[in-house]
N, C-alpha and C positions, 0 to 999 in steps of 0.2 A: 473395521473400516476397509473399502475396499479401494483400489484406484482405477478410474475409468479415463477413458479419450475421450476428452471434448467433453459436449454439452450432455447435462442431463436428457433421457428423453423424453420426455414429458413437461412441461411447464406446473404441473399441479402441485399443490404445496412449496411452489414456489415465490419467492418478491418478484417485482418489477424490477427494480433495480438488479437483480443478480440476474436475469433472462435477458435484460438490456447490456449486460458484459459482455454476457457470452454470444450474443448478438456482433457486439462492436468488435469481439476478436477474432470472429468468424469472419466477419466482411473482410478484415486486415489481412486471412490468412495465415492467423498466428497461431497454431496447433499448442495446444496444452492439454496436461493432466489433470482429472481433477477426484478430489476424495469430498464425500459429504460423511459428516459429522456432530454431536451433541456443538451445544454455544461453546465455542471457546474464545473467550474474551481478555488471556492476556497469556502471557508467554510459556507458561509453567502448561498451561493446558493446551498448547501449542507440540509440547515435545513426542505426544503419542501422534500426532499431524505429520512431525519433521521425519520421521522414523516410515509412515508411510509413502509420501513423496519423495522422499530420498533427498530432500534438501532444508535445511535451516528456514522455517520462516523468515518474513525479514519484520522487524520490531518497524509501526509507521506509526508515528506523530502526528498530532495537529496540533501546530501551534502559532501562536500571536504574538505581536510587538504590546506591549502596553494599553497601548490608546486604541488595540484593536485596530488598526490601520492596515495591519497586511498580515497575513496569514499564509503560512509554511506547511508542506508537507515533507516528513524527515525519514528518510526508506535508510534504515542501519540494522546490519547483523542483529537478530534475534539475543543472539550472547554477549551483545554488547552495552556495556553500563552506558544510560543519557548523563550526561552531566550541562545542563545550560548556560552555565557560564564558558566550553569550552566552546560552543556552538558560538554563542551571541556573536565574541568577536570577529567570528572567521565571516559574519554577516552584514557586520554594523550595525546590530537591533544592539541595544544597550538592556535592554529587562525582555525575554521571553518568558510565556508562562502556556498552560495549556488550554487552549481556545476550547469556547463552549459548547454545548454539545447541539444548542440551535444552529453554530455557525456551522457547524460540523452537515448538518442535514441541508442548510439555504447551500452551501458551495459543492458538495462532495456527494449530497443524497446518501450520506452516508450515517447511522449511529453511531453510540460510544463500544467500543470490542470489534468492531467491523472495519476498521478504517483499512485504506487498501489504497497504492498507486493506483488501482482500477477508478477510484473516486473523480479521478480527471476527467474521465471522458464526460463527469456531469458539470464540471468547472467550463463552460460554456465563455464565460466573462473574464474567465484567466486571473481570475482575482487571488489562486494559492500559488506560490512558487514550490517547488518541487528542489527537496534538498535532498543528495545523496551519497551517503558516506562512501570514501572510495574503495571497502572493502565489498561493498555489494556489488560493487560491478566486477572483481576481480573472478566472482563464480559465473560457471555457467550457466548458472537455474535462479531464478530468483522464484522465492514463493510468497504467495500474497492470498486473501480472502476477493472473490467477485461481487464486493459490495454489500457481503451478510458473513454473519461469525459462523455460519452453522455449513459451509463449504470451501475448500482450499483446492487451489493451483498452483500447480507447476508452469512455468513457461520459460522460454532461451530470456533471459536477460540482455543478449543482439534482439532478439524482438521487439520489448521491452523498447529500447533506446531508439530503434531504428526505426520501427514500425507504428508501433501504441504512441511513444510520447508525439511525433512528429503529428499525426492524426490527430489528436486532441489538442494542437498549438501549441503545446508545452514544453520548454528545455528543462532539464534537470541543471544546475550548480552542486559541483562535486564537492562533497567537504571532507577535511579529516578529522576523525573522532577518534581520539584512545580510551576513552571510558576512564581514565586515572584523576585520581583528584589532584 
């Protein structure tokens, strides 16, 4: 793997969905890194990723209340255990579990192994709130996928907040996770 600035050159062998990120972080001005890669669809196949960009991926969630009524995106250190019941209360959902993988596509554009704060910018309707543990903001880098498993970014996590969410209409809510049962 190698790490490059910015966008691929070429659009070929590429989604729409990942040429529409790099698009949307272009316009914003928000310079990042980026590595392409086999699928990596969950954390473990992540670690030869973190070791390229120099930073921790960050573990993102989609998840749901129950009745399916509202739907969360959860941006927490890659090395940190979920535990749901420690989440629920800090929210007021009483039963979270993990939203499906059509919800995942209607709100985010996004599949299952791909999921990514980038997904917002296709949240057009606002319909996912954005949760995020307060140790991801503590770095400087946050990393994330541009909406497909098979590429990684680095980017300032001041962009992140300052820049990308405010464009997309979306606040983040900070929560604290300890990962301990």
């Amino acid at each position: 793997m190698k790490l490059f600035d910015g966008r691929p050159g070429t659009p070929e062998g590429r989604l729409p969905r990942e040429m529409r990120t790099y698009d949307y972080l272009d316009d914003l001005g928000i310079s990042y890194q980026r590595t392409d890669h086999e699928a990596a669809t969950n954390m473990a196949a992540c670690e030869d990723i973190d070791a390229v960009l120099g930073v921790i991926m960050c573990k993102n969630l989609f998840l749901c209340n129950r009745q399916k009524t509202k739907f969360y995106l959860l941006l927490m250190p890659g090395d940190k255990k979920f535990k749901t019941k420690e989440l629920s209360g800090q929210i007021g959902s009483a039963r979270l579990s993990f939203a499906e993988a059509g919800d995942m596509l209607s709100y985010l554009d996004i599949e299952p192994g791909a999921v990514s704060v980038m997904g917002l910018l296709n949240d057009t309707g606002h319909a996912v709130q954005l949760l995020i543990d307060e140790d991801v903001l503590k770095s400087e880098y946050i990393g994330c996928h541009p909406c497909v498993c098979t590429s990684s970014l680095k980017l300032r996590t001041k962009d992140l907040m300052e820049k990308f969410l405010p464009q997309t209409g979306h606040s983040a809510t900070v929560v604290h996770l300890t990962g301990e049962d």
